[in-house]
Structures are given as C-alpha cells and as structure tokens.
C-alpha positions as CSV (number, residue, x, y, z in Angstrom):
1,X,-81.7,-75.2,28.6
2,X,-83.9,-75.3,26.2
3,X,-87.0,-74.7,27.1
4,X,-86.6,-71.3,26.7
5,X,-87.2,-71.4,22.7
6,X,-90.6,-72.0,23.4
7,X,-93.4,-71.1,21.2
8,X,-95.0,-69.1,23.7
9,X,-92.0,-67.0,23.7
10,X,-92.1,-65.8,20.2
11,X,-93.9,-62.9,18.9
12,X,-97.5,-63.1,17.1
13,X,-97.8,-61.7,13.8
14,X,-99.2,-58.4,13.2
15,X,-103.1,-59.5,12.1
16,X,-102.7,-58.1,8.3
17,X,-100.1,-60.7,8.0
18,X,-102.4,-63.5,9.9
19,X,-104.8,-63.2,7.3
20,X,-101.5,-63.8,4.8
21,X,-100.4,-66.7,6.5
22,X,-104.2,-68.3,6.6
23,X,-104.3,-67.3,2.8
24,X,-101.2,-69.2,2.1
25,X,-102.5,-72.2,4.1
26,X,-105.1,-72.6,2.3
27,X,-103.3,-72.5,-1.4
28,X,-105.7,-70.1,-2.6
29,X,-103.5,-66.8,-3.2
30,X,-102.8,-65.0,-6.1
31,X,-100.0,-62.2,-6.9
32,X,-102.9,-60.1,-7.3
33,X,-104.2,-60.2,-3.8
34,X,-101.1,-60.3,-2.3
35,X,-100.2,-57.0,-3.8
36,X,-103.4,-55.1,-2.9
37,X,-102.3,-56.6,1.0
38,X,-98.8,-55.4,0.8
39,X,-100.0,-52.0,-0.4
40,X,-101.9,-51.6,2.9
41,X,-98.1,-51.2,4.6
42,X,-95.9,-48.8,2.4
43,X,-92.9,-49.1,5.2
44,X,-92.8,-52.9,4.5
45,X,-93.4,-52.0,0.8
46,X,-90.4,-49.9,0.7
47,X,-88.6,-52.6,2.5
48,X,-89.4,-55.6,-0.1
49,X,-88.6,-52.7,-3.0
50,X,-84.9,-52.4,-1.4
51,X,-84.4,-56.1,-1.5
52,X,-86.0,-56.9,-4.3
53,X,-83.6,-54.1,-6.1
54,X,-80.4,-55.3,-4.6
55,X,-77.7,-56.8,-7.0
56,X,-78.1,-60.3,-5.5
57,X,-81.8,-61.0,-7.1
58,X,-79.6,-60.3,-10.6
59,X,-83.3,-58.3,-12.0
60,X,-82.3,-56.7,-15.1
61,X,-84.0,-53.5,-14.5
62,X,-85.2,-51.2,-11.3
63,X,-88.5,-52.8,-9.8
64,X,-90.5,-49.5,-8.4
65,X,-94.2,-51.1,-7.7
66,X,-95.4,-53.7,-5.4
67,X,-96.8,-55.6,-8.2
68,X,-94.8,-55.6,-10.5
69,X,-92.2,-57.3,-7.5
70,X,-94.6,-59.7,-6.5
71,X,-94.8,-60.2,-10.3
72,X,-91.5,-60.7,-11.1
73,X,-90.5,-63.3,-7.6
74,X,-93.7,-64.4,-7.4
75,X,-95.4,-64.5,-4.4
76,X,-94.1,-67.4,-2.5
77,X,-91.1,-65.6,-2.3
78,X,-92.3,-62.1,-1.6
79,X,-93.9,-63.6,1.3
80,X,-90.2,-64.9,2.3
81,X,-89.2,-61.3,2.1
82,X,-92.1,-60.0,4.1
83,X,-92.2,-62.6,6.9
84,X,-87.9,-61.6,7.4
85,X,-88.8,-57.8,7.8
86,X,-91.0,-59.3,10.4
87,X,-88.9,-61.4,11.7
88,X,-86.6,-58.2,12.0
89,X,-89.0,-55.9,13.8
90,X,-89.8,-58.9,16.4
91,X,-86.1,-59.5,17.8
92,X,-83.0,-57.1,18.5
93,X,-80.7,-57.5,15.3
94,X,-77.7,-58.3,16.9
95,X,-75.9,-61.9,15.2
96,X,-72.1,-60.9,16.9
97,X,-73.2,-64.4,18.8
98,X,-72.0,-65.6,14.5
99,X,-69.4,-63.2,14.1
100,X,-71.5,-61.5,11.2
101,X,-73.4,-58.6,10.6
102,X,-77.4,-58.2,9.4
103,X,-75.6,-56.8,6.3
104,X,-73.8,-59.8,5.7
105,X,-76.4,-62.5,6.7
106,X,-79.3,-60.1,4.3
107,X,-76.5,-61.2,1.8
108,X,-76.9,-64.8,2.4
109,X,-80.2,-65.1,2.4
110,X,-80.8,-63.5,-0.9
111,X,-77.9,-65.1,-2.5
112,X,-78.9,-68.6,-1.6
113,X,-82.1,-67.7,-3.6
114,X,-80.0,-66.6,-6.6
115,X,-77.8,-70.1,-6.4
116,X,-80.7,-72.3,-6.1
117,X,-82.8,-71.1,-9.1
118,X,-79.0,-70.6,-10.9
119,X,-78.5,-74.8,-9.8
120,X,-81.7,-76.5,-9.7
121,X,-83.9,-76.9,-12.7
122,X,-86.3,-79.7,-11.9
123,X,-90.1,-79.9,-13.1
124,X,-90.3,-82.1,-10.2
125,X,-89.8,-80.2,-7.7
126,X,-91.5,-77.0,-5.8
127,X,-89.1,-74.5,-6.3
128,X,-90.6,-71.5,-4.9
129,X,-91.4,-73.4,-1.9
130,X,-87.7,-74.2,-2.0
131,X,-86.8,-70.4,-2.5
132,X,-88.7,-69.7,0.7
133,X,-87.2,-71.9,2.3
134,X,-83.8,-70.5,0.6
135,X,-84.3,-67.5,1.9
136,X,-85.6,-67.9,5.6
137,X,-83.9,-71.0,6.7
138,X,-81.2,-68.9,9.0
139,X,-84.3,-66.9,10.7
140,X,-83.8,-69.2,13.7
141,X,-80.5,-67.6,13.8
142,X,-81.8,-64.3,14.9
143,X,-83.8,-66.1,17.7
144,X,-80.9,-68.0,19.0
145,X,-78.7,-65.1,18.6
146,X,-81.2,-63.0,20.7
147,X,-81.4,-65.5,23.6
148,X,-77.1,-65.8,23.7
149,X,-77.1,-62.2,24.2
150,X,-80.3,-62.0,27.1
151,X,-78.3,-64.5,28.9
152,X,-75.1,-63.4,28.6
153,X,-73.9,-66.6,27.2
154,X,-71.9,-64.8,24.1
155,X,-68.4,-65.5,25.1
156,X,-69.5,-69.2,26.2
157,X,-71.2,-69.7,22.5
158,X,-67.8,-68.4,20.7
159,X,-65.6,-70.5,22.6
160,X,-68.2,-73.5,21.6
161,X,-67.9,-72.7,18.5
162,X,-64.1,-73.1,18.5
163,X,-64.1,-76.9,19.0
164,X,-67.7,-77.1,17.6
165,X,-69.9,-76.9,14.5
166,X,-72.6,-74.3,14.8
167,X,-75.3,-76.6,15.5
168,X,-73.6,-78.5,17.9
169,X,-72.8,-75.7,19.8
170,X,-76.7,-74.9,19.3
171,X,-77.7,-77.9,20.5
172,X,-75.9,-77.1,23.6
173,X,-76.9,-74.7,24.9
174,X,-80.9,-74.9,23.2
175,X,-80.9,-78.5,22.7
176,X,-81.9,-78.0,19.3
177,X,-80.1,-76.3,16.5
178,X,-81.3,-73.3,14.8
179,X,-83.3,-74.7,12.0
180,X,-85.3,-76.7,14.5
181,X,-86.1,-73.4,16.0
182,X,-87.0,-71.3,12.9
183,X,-89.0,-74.1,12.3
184,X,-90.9,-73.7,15.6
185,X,-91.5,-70.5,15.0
186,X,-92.8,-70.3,11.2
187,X,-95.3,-73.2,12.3
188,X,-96.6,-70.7,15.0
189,X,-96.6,-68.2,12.6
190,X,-99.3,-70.4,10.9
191,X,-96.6,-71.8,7.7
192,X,-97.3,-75.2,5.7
193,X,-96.3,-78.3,7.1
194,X,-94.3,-79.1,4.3
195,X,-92.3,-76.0,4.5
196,X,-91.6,-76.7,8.6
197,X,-90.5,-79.6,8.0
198,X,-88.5,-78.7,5.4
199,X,-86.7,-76.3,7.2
200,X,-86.5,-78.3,10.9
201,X,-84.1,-81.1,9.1
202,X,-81.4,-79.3,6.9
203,X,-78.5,-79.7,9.4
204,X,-79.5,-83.8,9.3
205,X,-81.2,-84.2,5.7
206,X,-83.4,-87.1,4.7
207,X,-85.3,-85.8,1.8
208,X,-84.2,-84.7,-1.8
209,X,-85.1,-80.9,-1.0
210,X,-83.6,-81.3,2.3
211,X,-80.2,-82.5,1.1
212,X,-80.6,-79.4,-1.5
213,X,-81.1,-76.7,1.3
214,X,-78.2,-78.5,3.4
215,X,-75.4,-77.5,0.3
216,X,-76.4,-74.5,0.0
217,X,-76.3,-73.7,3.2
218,X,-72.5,-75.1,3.3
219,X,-71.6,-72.7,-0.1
220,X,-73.4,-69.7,0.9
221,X,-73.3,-69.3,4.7
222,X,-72.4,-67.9,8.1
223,X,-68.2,-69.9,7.6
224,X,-68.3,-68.3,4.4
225,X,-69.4,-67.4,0.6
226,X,-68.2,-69.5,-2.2
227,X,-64.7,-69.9,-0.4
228,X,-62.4,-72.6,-1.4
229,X,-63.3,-74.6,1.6
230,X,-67.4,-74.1,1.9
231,X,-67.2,-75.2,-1.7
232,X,-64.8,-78.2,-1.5
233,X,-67.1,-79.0,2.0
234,X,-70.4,-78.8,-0.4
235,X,-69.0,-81.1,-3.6
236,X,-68.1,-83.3,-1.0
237,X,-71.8,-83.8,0.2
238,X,-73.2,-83.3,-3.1
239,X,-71.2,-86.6,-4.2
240,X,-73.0,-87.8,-0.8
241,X,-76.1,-87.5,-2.0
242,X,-75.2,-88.2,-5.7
243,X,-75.7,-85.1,-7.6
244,X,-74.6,-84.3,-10.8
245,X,-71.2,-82.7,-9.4
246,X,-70.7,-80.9,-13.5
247,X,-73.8,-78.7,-12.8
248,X,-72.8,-78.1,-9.5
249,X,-69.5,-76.4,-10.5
250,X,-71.3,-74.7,-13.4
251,X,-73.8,-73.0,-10.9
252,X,-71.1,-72.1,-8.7
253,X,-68.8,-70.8,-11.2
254,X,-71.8,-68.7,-12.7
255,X,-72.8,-67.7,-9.5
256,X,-68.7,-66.7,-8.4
257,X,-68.7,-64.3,-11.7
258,X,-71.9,-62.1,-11.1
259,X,-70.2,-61.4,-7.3
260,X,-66.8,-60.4,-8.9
C-alpha cells in the first residue's frame, strides 16, 4: 500500500520558496535576506506574525514586523514556520484520522519548540536545526492523514489504532510511518540531508538528536500534553538513553507552569 506516498505525489513548492530552500542548502542565509523574501508574501507574513505571537513561543512582548520575528527565532526556525503554512495550503487539513484538531496539533508543534530550548542546553549540538525539526516532525501526519481520508480507510485506521501504536498502524496501511514520510517529502522539497534524516528515524532512534526528538514527541504529542502517562512513558526512555532524568523533570515542571 504504500506506494502511494510517493514523491511524485506531493506538491512542488511555490518558486519564491525554491529559491529559500536552495538558499538554505547552501548555508549561506542570513535573517536579513530571509526577511526581504518573506516580505514579498504579506498573507504568509501575517501567518508567521500569528504564530510567532501565540502564548506558546513564551516572547515577552508583541512581535509586529517580519524582521524583527525572524530576528527574534532566527531563521532556521521561521523557515519551520513558513514551510508548515505551506504544508497547509498543499493538503486538506483534516487529522480526525488522529482524533485531533489543526488547533491542537498547531499547539504541539509550537510547544515542542518551547520544551526543547526550555530542556536542552548543549553547545554541542545544533539547536535550531533541532527546533526545525521540533516543529515539523508531525508534517507527515497531514500527508498520511490526507491519504486515510481519499481512501476511505478512516474507520479501518481508528480501529488500528486500538490494538496498535500510531506507527504501527502507519506502517500498515503505508508501510512506513509518518516521520518516514515527512521525511520524503521535505527532501523533495530540497531540505538538508541532516535534517531528513533526522526526522525519518525518530519513532526508532539511533542518534543523540534522534533519541531527543523521540521524548518529546512522547511528552508533547497526538496521546497527549504533559499527561501523567506521556510523561512517565518519556522518563522511562530518557533513563533509556541515559539522560540526566533531574533536568528532565525541571523542564517539564517549568514547562507544566507556563500552560496552567
């Protein structure tokens, strides 16, 4: 079955953001140019000026320009922003196929950005690759979503997902899960290697940003938000891969307070 998540099925980007993506590629953007892009769209300006504003990026005070956003995230993660407003415009927004609503899943994603840079303070590592990542790991959600509904398989992927985890009942019916797909489609849509392959392995982690990704995708997710059992689930596999369980709880327990 699943050969119909092929490339060839997924949407091109619109060629202002082509030019983006080739920018990206080759490392050599600045916030600067990446404003003076965005300001070529003010729809998608508006767009990124919503979500940057919203309580979950924590700002302290109302963002009204494109630059000073891009300023303020950076632009690794503004282009997160931009590529799920085209990820948006490129599938019908319909996730009932989860049992949650684009409200609800917008809440995810920018709260997983919030936890990570609230958890994770390592020179080490790339950590606005890793709020990309953060923030646009569930796009293949929305494509898998869109294909249960154009084949009628919704009731068949619910009762999966009764005696299932959600990539297992992926895997049946796309034989892949949905983080392999988003990964299919950001590497058509001309992303790093290193951020593909960051994304394509989260359900089954091998690396250190992988394993990262993979708990907060258990904390902050489609079973859940910081609930008693997605945070017992995520200690449990952050003792797995030997994290430092006392800045764990700290994070979440910061992160619980600014939601109450």
């Amino acid at each position: 079955m699943g050969n119909i998540l092929i490339p060839e099925s997924f949407p091109n980007l619109p060629t202002a953001l082509q030019k983006l993506q080739k920018l990206f590629a080759y490392g050599n953007i600045d916030n600067k140019q990446l404003a003076l892009l965005l300001q070529d769209d003010p729809l998608l300006c508006a767009n990124i000026l919503k979500i940057v504003n919203s309580p979950h990026y924590g700002l302290a005070k109302k963002v009204s320009s494109i630059n000073h956003a891009v300023m303020l995230l950076g632009a690794t993660i503004i282009r997160g922003i931009v590529m799920a407003a085209i990820l948006k415009k490129s599938f019908a927004l319909n996730l009932s196929p989860y049992k949650i609503s684009i409200e609800q899943f917008d809440v995810i994603c920018a709260l997983r950005v919030k936890f990570l840079n609230t958890w994770v303070h390592d020179e080490t590592l790339d950590i606005q690759n890793l709020s990309s990542a953060a923030f646009l790991m569930e796009a293949g959600k929305i494509v898998t979503s869109n294909f249960i509904l154009q084949r009628k398989e919704h009731e068949k992927f619910l009762k999966l997902l009764e005696d299932s985890s959600i990539e297992e009942a992926e895997r049946t019916l796309f034989n892949m899960d949905s983080y392999q797909v988003a990964a299919m489609l950001f590497k058509k849509w001309e992303f790093e290697d290193n951020f593909t392959d960051l994304i394509k392995a989260i359900s089954a982690p091998q690396t250190k940003e992988q394993k990262l990704l993979h708990v907060i995708s258990i904390l902050i997710g489609i079973k859940g938000i910081l609930t008693d059992e997605t945070i017992e689930e995520a200690l449990s596999f952050a003792s797995m891969y030997d994290y430092d369980i006392t800045k764990l709880q700290s994070a979440i327990i910061t992160v619980t307070k600014e939601l109450v």
